[in-house]
Z-matrix of the N, CA and C atoms (Angstrom, degrees):
N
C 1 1.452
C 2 1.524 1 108.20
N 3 1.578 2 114.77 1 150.61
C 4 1.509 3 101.44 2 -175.82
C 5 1.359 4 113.40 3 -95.44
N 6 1.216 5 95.00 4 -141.97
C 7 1.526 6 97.88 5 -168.74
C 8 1.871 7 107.53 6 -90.98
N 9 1.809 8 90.80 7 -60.59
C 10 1.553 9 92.31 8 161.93
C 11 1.051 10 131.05 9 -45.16
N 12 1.786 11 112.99 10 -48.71
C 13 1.783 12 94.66 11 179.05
C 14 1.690 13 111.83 12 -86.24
N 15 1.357 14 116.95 13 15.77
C 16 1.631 15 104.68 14 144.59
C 17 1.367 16 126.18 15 -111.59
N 18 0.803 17 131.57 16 12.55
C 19 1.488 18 146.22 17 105.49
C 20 1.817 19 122.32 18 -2.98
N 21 1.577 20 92.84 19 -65.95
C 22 1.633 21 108.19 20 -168.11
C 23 1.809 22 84.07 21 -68.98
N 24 1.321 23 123.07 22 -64.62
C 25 1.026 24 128.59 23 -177.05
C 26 1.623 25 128.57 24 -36.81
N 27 1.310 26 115.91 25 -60.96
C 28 1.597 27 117.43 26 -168.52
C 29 1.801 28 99.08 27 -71.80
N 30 1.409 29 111.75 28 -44.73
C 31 1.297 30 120.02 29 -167.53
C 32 1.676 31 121.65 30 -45.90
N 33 1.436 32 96.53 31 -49.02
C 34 1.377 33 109.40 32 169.37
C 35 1.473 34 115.71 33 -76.07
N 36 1.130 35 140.40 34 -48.71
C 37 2.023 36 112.63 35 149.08
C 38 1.092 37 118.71 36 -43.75
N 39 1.376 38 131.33 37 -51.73
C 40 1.896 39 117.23 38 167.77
C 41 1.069 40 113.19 39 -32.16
N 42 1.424 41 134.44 40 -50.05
C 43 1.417 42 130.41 41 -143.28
C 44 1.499 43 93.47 42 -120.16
N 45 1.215 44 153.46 43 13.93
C 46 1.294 45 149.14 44 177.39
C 47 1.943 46 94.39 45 -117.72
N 48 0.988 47 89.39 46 -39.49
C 49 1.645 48 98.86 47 172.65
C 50 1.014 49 121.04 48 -82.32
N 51 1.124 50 141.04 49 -20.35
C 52 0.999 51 146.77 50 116.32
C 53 1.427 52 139.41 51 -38.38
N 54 1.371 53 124.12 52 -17.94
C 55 1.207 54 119.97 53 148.63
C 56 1.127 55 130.79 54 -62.52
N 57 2.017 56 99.12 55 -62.31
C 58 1.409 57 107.75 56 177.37
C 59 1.733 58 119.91 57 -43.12
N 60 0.976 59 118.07 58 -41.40
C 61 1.565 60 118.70 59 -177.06
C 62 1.488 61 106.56 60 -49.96
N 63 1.243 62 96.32 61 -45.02
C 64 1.979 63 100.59 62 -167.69
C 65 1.243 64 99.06 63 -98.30
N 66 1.480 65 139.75 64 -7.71
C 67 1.614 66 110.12 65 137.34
C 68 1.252 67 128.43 66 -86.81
N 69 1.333 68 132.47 67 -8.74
C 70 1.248 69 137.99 68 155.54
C 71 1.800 70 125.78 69 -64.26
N 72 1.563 71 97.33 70 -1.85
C 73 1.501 72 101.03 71 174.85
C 74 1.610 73 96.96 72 -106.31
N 75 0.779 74 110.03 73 -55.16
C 76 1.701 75 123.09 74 151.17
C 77 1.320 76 105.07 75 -21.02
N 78 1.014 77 136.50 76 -100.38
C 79 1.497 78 136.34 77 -179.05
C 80 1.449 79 103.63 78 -34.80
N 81 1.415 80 143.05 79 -37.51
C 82 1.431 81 125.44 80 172.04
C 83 0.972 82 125.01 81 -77.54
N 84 1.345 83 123.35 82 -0.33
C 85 1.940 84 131.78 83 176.73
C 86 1.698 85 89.43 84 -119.08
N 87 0.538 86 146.62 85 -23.54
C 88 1.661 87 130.22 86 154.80
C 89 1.937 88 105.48 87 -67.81
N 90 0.573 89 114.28 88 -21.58
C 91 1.805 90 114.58 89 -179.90
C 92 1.626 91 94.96 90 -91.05
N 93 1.344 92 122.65 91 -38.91
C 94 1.514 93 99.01 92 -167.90
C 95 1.501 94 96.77 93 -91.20
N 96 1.177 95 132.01 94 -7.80
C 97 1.267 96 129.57 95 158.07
C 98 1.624 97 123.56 96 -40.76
N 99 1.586 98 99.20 97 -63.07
C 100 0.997 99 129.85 98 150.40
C 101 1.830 100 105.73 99 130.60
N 102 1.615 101 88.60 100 25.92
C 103 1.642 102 98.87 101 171.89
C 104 1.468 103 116.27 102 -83.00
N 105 1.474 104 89.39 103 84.79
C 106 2.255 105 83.45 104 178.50
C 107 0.897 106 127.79 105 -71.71
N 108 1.803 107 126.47 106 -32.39
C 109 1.276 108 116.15 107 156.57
C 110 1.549 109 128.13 108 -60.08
N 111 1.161 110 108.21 109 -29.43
C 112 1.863 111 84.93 110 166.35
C 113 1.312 112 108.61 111 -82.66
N 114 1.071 113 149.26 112 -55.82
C 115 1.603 114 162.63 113 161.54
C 116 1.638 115 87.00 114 -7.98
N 117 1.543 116 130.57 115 -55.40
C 118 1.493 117 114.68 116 -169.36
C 119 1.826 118 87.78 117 -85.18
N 120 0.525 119 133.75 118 -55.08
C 121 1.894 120 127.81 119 -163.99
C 122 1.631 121 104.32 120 -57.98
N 123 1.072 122 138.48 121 -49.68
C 124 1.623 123 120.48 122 124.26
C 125 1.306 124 119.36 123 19.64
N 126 1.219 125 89.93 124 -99.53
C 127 1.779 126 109.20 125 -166.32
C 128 1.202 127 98.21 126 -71.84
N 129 1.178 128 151.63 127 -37.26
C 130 1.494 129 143.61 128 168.60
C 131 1.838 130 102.07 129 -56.81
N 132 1.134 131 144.51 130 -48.04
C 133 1.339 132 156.73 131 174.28
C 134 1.039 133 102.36 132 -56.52
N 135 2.051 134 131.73 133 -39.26
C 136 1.079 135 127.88 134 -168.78
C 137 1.894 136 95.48 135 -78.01
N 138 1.240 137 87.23 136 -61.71
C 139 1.940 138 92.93 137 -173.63
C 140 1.708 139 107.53 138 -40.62
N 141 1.364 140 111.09 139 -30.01
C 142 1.625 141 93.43 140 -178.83
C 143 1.576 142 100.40 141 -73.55
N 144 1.316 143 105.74 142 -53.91
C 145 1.902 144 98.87 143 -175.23
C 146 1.630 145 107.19 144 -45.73
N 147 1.442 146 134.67 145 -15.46
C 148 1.365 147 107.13 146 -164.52
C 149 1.531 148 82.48 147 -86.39
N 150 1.377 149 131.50 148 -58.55
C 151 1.384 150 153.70 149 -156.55
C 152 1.407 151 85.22 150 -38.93
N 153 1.414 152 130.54 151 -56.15
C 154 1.472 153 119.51 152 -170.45
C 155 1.791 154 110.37 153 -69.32
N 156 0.980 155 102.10 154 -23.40
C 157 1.707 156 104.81 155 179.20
C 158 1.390 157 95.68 156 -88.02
N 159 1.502 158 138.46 157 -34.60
C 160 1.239 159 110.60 158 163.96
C 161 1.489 160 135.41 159 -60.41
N 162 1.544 161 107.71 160 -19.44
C 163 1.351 162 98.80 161 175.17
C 164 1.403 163 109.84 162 -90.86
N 165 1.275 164 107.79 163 -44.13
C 166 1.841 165 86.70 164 169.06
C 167 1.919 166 121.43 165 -33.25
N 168 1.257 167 108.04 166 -39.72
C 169 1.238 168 103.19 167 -166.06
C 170 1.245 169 108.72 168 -98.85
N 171 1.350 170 133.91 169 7.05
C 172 1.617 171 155.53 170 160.63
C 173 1.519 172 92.75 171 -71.34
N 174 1.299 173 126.61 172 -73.81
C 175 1.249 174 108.40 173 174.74
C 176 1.244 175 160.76 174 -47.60
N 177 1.667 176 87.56 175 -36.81
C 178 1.676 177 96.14 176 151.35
C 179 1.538 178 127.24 177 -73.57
N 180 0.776 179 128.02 178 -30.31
C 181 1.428 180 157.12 179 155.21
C 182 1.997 181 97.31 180 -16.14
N 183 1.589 182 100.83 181 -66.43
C 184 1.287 183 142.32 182 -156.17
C 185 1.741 184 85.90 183 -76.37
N 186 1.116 185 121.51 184 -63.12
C 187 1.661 186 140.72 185 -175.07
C 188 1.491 187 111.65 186 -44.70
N 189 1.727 188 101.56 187 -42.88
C 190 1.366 189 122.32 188 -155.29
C 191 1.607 190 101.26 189 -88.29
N 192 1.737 191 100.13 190 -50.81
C 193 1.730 192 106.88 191 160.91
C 194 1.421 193 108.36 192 -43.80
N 195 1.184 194 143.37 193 -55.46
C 196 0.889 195 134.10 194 -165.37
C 197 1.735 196 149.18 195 -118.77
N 198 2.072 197 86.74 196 47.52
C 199 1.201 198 130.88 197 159.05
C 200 1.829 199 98.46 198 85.39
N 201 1.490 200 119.84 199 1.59
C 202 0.941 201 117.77 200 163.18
C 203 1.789 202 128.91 201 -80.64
N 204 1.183 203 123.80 202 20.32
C 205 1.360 204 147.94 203 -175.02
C 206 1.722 205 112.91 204 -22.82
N 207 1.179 206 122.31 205 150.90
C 208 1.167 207 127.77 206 174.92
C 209 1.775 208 114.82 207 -91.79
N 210 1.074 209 148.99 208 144.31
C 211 1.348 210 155.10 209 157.42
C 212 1.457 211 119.29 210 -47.29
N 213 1.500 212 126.24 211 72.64
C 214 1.399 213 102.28 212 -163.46
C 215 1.398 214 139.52 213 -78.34
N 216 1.101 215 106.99 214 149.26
C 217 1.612 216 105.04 215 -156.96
C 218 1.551 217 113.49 216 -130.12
N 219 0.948 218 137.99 217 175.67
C 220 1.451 219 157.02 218 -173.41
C 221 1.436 220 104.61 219 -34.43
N 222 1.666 221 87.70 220 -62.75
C 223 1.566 222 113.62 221 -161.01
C 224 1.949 223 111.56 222 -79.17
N 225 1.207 224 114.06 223 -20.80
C 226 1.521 225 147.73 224 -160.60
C 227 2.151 226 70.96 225 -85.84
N 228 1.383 227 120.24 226 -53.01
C 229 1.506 228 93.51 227 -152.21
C 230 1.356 229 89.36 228 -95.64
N 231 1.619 230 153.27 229 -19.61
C 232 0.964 231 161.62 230 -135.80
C 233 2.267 232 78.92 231 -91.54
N 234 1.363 233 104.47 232 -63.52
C 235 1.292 234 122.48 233 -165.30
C 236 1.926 235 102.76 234 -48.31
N 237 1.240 236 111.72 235 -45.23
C 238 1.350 237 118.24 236 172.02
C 239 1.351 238 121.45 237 -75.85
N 240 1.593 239 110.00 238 -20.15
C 241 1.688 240 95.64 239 177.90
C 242 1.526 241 116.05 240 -99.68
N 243 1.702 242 98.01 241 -17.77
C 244 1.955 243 113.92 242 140.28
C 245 1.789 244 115.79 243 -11.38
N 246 1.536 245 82.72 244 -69.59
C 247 1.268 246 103.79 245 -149.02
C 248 1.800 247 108.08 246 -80.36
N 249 1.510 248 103.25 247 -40.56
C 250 1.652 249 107.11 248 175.65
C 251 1.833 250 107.93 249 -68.24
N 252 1.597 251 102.02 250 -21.59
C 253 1.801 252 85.50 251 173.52
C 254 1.518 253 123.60 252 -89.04
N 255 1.354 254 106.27 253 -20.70
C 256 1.633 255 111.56 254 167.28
C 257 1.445 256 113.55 255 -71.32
N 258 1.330 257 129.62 256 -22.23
C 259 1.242 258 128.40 257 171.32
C 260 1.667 259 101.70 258 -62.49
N 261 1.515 260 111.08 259 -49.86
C 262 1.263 261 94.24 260 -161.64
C 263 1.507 262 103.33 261 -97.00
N 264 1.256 263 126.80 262 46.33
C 265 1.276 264 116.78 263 -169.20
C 266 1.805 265 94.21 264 -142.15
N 267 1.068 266 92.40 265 -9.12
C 268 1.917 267 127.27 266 156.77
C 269 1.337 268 106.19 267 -79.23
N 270 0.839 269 125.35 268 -90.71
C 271 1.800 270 115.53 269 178.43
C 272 1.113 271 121.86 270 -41.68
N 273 1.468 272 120.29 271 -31.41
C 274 1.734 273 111.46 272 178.68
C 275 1.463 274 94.52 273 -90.44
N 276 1.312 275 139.14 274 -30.86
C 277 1.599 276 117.82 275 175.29
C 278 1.370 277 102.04 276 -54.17
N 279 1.060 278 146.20 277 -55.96
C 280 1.938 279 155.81 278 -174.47
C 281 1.615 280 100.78 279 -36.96
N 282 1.613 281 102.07 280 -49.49
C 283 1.619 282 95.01 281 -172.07
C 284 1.510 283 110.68 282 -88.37
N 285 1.267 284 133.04 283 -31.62
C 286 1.116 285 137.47 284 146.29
C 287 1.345 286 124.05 285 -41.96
N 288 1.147 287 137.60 286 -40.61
C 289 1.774 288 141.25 287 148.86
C 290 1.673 289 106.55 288 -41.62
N 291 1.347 290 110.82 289 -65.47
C 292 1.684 291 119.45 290 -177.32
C 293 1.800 292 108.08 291 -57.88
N 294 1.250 293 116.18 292 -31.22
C 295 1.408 294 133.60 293 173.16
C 296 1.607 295 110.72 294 -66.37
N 297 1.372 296 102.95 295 -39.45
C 298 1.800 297 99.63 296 -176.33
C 299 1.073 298 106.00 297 -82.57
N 300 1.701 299 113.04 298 -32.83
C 301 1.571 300 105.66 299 177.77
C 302 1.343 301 126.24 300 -66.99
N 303 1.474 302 134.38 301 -16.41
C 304 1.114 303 134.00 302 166.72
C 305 1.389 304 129.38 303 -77.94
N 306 1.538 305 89.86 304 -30.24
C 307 1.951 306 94.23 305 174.84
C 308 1.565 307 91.49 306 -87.78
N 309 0.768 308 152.17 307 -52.22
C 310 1.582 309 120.06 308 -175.46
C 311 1.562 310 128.64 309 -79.16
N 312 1.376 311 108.06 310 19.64
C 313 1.305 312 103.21 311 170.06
C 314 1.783 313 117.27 312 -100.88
């Protein structure tokens, strides 16, 4: 695989993963606000950005199964550990949302 078309590849988990994180921080200062409807539209906004970084990386995945593999590089692991901390920075905004809702009720 080249360079450009991993390029097309890593860039788009950077930047989808990169969303989710910063609406998932977003969604936890709208919850301590005590704005739950945006706080969930957030995290619904976040879950689509990961969903798109999952398929980018479903495909390679798919590419890689099938001896078409990527070159890995710096930026190739930077893009995956992107992506494994917005996941989990996604789940703790969720419990932190469910957390604000109880102390302010």
């Amino acid at each position: 695989m080249n360079e450009e078309l991993a390029m097309e590849i890593i860039m788009p988990i950077i930047l989808h993963a990169g969303n989710a994180k910063s609406l998932s921080m977003e969604a936890i200062q709208m919850a301590k606000k005590g704005k739950f409807e945006d706080a969930e539209k957030a995290i619904s906004d976040a879950s689509d950005a990961l969903n798109e970084a999952h398929h980018v990386q479903t495909d390679l995945l798919q590419k890689e199964a099938g001896g078409k593999g990527i070159i890995l590089s710096l930026l190739m692991v930077h893009a995956q550990d992107h992506l494994m901390t917005s996941i989990a920075v996604k789940d703790l905004a969720n419990e932190m949302i469910d957390m604000y809702k109880v102390v302010k009720k």
